[in-house]
Structure formats: C-alpha cells, structure tokens
C-alpha positions as a LaTeX table, in Angstrom:
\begin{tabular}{lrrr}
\hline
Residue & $x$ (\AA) & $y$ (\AA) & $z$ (\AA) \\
\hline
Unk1 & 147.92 & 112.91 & 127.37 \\
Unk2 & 145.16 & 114.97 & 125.63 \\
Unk3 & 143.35 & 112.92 & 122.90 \\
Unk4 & 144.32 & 112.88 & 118.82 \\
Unk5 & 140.76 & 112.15 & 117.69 \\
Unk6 & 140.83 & 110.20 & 114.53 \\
Unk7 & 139.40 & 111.44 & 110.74 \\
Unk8 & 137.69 & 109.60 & 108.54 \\
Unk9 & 140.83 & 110.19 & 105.74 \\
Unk10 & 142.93 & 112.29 & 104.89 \\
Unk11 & 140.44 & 114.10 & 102.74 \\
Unk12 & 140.38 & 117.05 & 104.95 \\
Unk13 & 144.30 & 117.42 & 105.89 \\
Unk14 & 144.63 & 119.94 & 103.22 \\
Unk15 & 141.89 & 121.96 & 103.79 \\
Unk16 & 143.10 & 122.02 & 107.95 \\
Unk17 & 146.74 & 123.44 & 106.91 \\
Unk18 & 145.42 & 125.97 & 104.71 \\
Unk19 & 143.01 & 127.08 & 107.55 \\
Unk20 & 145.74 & 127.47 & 109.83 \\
Unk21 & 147.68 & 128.95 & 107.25 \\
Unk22 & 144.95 & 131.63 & 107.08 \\
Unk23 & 144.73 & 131.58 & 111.09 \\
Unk24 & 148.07 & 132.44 & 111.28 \\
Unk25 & 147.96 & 135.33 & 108.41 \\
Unk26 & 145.21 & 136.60 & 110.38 \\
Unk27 & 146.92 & 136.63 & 113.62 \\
Unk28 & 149.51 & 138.66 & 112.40 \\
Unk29 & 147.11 & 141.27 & 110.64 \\
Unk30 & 145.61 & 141.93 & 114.11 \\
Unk31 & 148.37 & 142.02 & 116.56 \\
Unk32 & 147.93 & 145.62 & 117.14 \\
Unk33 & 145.01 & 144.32 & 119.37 \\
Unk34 & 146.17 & 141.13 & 120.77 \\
Unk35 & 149.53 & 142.29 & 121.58 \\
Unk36 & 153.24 & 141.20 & 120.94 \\
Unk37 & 153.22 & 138.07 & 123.30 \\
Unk38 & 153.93 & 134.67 & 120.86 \\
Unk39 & 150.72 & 132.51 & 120.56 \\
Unk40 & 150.97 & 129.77 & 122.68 \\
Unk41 & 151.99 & 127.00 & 120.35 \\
Unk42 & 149.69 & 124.63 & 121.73 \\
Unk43 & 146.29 & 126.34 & 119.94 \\
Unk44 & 147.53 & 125.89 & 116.41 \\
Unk45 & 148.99 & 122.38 & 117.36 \\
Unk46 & 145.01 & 121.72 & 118.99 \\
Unk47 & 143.52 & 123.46 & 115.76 \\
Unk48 & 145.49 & 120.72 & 113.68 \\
Unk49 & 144.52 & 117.70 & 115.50 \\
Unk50 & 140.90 & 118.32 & 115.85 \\
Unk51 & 138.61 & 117.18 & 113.03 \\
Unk52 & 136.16 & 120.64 & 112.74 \\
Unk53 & 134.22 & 118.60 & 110.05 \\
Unk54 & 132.66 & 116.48 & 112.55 \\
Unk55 & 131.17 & 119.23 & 114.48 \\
Unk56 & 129.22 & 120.78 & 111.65 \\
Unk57 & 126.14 & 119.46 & 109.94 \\
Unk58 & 126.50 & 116.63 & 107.37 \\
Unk59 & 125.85 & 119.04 & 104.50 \\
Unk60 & 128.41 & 121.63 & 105.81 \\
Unk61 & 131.71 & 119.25 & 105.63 \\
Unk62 & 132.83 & 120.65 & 102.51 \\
Unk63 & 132.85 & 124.02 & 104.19 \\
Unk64 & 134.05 & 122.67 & 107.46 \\
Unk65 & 138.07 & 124.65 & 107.36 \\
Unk66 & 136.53 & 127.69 & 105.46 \\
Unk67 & 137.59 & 130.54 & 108.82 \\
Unk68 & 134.22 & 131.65 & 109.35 \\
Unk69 & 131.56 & 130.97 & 111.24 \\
Unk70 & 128.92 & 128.32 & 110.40 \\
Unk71 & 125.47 & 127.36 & 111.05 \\
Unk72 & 125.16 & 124.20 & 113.53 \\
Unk73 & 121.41 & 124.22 & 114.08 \\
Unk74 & 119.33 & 125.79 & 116.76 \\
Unk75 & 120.34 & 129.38 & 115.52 \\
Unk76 & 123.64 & 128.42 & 116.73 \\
Unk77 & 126.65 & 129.05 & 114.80 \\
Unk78 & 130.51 & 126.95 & 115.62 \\
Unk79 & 132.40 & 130.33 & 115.82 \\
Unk80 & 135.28 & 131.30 & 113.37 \\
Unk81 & 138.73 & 128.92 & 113.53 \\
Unk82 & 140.53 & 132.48 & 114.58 \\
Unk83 & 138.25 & 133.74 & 116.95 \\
Unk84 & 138.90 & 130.09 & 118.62 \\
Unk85 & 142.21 & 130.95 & 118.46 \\
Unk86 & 142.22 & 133.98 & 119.82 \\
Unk87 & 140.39 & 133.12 & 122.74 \\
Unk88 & 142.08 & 129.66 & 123.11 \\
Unk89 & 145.36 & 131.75 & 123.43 \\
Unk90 & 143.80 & 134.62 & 125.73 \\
Unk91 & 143.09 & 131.95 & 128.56 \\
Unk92 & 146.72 & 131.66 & 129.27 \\
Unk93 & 146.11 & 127.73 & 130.34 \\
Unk94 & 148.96 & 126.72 & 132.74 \\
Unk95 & 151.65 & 124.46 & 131.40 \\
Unk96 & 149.30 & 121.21 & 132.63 \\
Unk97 & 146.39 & 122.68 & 131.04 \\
Unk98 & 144.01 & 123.38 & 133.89 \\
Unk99 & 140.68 & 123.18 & 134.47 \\
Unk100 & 138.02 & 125.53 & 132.29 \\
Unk101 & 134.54 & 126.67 & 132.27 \\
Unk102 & 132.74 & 127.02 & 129.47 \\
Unk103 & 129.48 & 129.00 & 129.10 \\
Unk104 & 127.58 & 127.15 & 125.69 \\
Unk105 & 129.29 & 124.17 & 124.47 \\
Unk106 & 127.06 & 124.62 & 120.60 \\
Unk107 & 128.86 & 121.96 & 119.29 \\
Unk108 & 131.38 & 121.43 & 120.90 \\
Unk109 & 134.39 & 122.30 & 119.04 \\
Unk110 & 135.88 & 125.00 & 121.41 \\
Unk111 & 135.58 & 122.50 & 124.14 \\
Unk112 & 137.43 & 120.18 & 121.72 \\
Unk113 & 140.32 & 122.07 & 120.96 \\
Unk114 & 140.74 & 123.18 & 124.74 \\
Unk115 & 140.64 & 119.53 & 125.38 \\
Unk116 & 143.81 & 119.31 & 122.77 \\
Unk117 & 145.57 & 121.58 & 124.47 \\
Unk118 & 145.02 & 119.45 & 127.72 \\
Unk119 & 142.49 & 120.92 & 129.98 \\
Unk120 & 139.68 & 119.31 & 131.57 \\
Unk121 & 136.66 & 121.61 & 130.13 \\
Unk122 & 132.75 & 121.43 & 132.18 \\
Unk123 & 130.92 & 123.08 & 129.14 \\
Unk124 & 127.41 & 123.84 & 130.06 \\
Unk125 & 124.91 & 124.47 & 126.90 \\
Unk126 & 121.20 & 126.03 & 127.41 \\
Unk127 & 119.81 & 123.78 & 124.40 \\
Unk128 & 119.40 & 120.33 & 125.24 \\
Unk129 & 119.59 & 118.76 & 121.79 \\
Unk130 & 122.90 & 120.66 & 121.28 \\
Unk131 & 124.12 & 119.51 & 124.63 \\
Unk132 & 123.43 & 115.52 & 123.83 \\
Unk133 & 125.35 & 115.79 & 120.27 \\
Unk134 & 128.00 & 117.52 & 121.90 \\
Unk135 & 128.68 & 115.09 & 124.86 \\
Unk136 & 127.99 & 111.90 & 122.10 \\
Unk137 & 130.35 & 113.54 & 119.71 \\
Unk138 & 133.19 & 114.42 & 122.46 \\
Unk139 & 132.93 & 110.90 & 123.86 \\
Unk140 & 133.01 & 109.39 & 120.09 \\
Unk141 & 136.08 & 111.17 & 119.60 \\
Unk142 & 137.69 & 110.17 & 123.04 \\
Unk143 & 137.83 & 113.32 & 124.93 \\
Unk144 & 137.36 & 111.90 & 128.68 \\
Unk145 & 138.76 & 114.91 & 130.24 \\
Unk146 & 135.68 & 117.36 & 128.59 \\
Unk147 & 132.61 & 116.83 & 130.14 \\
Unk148 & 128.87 & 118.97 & 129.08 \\
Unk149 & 125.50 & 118.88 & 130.63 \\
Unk150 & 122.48 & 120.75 & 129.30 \\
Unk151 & 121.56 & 123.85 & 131.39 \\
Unk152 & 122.02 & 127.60 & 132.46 \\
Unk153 & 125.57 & 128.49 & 131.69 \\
Unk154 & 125.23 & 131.69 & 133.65 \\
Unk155 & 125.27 & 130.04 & 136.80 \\
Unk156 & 128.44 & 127.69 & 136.07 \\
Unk157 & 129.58 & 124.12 & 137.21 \\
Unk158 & 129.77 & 124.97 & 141.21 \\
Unk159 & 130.84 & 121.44 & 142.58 \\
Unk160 & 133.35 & 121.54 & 139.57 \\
Unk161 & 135.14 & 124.97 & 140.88 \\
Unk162 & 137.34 & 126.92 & 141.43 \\
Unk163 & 138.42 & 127.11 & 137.57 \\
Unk164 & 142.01 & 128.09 & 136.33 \\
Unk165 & 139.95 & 129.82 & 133.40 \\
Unk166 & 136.11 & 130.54 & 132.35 \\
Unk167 & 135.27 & 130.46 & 128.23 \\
Unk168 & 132.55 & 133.02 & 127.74 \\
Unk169 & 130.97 & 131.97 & 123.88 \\
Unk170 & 127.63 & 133.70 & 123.85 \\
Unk171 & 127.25 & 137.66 & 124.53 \\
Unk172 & 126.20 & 139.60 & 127.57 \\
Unk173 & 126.15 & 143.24 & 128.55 \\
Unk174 & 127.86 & 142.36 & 131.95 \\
Unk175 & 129.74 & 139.82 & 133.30 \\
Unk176 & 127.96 & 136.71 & 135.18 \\
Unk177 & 128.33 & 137.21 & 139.05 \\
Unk178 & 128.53 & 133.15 & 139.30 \\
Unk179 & 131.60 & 132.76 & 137.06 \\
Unk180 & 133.61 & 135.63 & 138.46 \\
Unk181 & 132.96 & 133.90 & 141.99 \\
Unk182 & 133.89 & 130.44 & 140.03 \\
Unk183 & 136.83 & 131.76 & 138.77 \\
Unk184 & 140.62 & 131.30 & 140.63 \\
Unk185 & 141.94 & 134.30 & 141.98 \\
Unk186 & 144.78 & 134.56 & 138.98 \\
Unk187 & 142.31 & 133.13 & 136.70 \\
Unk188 & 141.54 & 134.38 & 133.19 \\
Unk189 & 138.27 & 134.43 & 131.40 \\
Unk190 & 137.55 & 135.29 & 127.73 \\
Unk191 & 134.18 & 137.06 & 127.09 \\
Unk192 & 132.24 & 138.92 & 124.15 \\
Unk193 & 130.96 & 141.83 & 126.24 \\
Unk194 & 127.84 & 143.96 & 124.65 \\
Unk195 & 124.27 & 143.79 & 123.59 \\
Unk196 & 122.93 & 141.64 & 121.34 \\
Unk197 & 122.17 & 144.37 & 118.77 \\
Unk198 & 125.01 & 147.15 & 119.94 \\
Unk199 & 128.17 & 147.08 & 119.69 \\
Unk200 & 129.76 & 143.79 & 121.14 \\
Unk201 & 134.44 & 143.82 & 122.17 \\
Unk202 & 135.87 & 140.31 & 123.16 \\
Unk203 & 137.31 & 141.22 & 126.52 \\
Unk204 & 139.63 & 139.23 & 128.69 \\
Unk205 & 139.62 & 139.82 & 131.95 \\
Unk206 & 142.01 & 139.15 & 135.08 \\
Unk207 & 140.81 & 138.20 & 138.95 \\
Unk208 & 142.79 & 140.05 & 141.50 \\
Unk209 & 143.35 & 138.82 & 144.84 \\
Unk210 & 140.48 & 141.33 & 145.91 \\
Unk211 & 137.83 & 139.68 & 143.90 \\
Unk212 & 137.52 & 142.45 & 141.02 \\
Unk213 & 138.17 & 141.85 & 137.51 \\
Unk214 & 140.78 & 143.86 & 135.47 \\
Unk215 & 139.96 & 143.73 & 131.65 \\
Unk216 & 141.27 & 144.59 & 128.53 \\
Unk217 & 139.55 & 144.69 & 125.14 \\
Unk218 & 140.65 & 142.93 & 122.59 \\
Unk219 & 138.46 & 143.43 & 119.06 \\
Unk220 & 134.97 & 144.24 & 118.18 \\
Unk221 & 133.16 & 140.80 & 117.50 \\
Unk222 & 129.53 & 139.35 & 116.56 \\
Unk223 & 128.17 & 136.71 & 118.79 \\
Unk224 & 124.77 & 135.00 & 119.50 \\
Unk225 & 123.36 & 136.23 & 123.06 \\
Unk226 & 123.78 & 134.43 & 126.28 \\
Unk227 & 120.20 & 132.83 & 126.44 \\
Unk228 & 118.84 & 132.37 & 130.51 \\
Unk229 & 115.69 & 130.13 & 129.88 \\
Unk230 & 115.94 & 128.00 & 132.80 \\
Unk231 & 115.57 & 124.26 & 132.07 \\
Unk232 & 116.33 & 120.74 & 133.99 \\
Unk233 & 119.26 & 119.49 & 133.55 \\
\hline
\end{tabular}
C-alpha cells in the first residue's frame, strides 16, 4: 500500500482540487499531443494525496497548488503540477507500480507522487543539500518504498536495475547511454530532450527487444540542464 502522507490541515484541500481542476482543463487543451489514451487514474488520485506545500520553501506555501513551476533553491525549480502529470502518465507504470529511475530528485515531489501511485523510485540528485531535504522530507512523510542518494544521475542506480521505467527531470541533448542500458527491454522513460538554450520537446521513448529506443515527442518544454559535476556520494 503506497503511503497517504498527512497535512498539517485542511488549509490547503481547496487549493489541491482547484489545481487538479486546472490539471485536468489542461490535459484536455493538449491532447492533440499526448494522444487519445485515458490518463491513468492513478496520477490525479497521487496528485491529490500528496501535500506539494511541503516540498517548496517556507515562504512559497501560499503558492504551493498555483500549476507552475517554482523556485526550490539551488537554481532548482519543483516542475509544473501538469508537466508531473504528464510525465507521471507517459511512464505507463504496470498495474503493481514497478520500479523507476529518476535522474534529479530537486525536491522530491515527482518522486513523491510516483511513490503514490505505488512504485519504488531510486532518485539520484547532483546537489547534495537538495538530496538530504529530499530523503528527510520523503522519510518524514512515510514513503519507504522511494529511496535518493546525492550523486551523478547520468550514470543511474546500477545495483538497483533493471528499471520498469527511467524519469528524466533535467535536460540533455541526447539520451544517457547508462539509463538506456538500465532500462527493461519494454521499459518506458520520460525525457526533456534539447539544449539548454535551444529548443527543448519532452520525449518518451520505448526499448525494443534490440536495445534501441523508439520515441515520440510529446510538447515543447523548459527545463534546467542535466548538470555532470562529479561528486561523492
């Protein structure tokens, strides 16, 4: 049973429906791109159940179910409640949720909601600092099942694979050798694919039983960069 992490009140309960409200609205406005398929009904339900205000900065919880992105620190942002969504919904998680890479945990709200829907996440996140609150919040909030260490995301969790799906939240120009050979065959991963100051398309792509990657682009996107300063763990 994936966690229900508790609020402080019910302060924030309107604020989360209207967000997913908006999530929804959204959803429907760009289905040209996404496709016809139903969202899996799990994201929402995961949206609803974890408290976003907790993985923001103190003087940001007013702003905390606004769907946009928001500063966390670090020159990080916690991406936008839809793009979560979006690429909570493009992993295709099996019924038992899986197991799922992710490359820069930030806060660690992605990780979070994946952990809603069920899956045990290995979130790896370049900045040390960001990496500790993470892990402290996640634990704090009872999420066993998703587990972050500080270090280079590009090279994955190796003892932790093969992964059902790999969570791409930073942007590259290509995709990370490691992860595609961390990845199931089957597997999905979700990835903002461009240059930092070019153009940048959230891609998912599809492992055949050859070892290449089919993909598909989704939307055109902003994300930070995938940062490879090497550090300890």
């Amino acid at each position: 049973m994936s966690p229900v992490p508790p609020t402080d009140s019910d302060h924030f309960a309107q604020a989360r429906a209207l967000m997913i409200e908006e999530i929804e609205r959204e959803l429907a406005e760009t289905r040209i791109y996404l496709g016809a398929e139903p969202l899996d009904p799990r994201v929402l339900d995961a949206i609803d159940r974890v408290p976003r205000e907790h993985f923001v900065p103190p003087d940001l919880r007013e702003s905390a179910y606004r769907n946009r992105p928001l500063p966390i620190g670090n020159r990080q942002t916690i991406s936008q409640p839809y793009i979560v969504a979006v690429m909570s919904h493009c992993l295709r998680l099996p019924p038992h949720g899986g197991r799922v890479y992710e490359l820069g945990a930030g806060s660690g709200y992605q990780a979070a909601v994946l952990g809603a829907m069920g899956a045990e996440v290995y979130s790896v996140e370049i900045q040390p600092e960001l990496a500790a609150r993470a892990k402290a919040l996640l634990a704090k909030l009872g999420f066993e099942r998703v587990h972050v260490r500080a270090g280079d995301g590009y090279l994955g969790w190796p003892e932790a694979a093969p992964f059902d799906a790999i969570i791409i939240t930073a942007a590259g120009p290509e995709v990370p050798q490691p992860l595609i050979d961390q990845l199931k065959v089957g597997g999905r991963m979700v990835m903002p694919l461009g240059s930092s100051t070019g153009d940048q398309s959230l891609v998912v792509f599809n492992k055949q039983p050859d070892g290449r990657l089919e993909q598909r682009a989704l939307l055109p996107v902003r994300f930070v960069p995938i940062t490879r300063d090497r550090i300890e763990a």
